[in-house]
N, C-alpha and C positions, 0 to 999 in steps of 0.2 A: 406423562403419557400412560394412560391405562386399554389394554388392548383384551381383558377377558382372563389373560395369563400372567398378571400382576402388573404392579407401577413401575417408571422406571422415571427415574429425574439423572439431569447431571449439571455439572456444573464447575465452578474453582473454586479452590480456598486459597488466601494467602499463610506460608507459615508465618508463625511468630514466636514461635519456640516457647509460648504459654499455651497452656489447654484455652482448647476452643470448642465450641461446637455447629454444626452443621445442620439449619433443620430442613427438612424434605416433604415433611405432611405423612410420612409414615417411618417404621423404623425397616430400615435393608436387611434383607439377607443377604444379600452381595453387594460388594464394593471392590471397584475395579480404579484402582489411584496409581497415577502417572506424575514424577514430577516434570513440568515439564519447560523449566527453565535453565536446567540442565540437564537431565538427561540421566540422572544416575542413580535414578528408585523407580520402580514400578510394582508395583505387588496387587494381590487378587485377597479383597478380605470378606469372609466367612463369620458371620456374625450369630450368635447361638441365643434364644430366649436365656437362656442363665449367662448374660453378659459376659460372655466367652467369645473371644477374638482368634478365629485360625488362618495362619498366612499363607496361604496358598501361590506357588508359582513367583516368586519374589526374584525381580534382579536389582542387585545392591545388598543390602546388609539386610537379611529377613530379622535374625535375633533381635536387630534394633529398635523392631518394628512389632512385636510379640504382643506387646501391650500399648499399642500407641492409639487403637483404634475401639471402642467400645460402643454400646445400643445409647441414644440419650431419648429419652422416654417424652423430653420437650417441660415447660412448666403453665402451672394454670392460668391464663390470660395471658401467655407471654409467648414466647417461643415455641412453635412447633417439635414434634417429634425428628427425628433424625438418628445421626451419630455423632460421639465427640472424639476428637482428638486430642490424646493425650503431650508429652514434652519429647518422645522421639526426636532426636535431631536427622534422622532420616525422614519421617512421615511429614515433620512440622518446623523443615529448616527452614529459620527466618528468615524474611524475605523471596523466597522460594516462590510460585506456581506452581498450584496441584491441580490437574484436570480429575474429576472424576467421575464417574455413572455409576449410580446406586437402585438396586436393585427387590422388590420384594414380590416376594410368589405369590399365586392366588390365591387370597383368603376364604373364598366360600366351601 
């Protein structure tokens, strides 16, 4: 959905407790992840042009979650832009459900 004041997509991932990634058709600056097959992570990520990941607002284990989330730029002919998820076993515990909406500001 693009409304004048950036895109916003959402959607699931399943963990698998190997990195993975997520594409979207753009890169977020926000990312709002819930897991929600149990119930015991949620966290708001903050994603910076120098692929810098900040946790913002986290219930459950934020430390665990510091580096679990990064920009993925997408590859040529292949995969979309996005983000990836790193081996967190909070962000990317296998078999888990992560609901999340992803977010990026208006570029013009």
């Amino acid at each position: 959905m693009s409304d004048g004041m950036g895109s916003f997509r959402s959607g699931t991932y399943t963990g698998t407790g190997a990195a993975q990634n997520v594409s979207l058709g753009f890169i977020p600056d926000v990312i709002w992840v819930t897991n929600v097959t149990d119930g015991d992570a949620a966290f708001m990520v903050m994603l910076n042009a120098d692929e810098t990941a900040y946790i913002t607002n986290a219930i459950g284990d934020a430390a665990s979650v510091a580096d679990a989330f990064s920009p993925f730029a997408g590859t040529e002919g292949g995969v979309g832009a996005g983000f990836s998820i790193g081996t967190s076993a909070v962000a990317n515990e296998s078999g888990d459900v992560f609901r999340y909406v992803a977010q990026r500001g208006q570029t013009d």
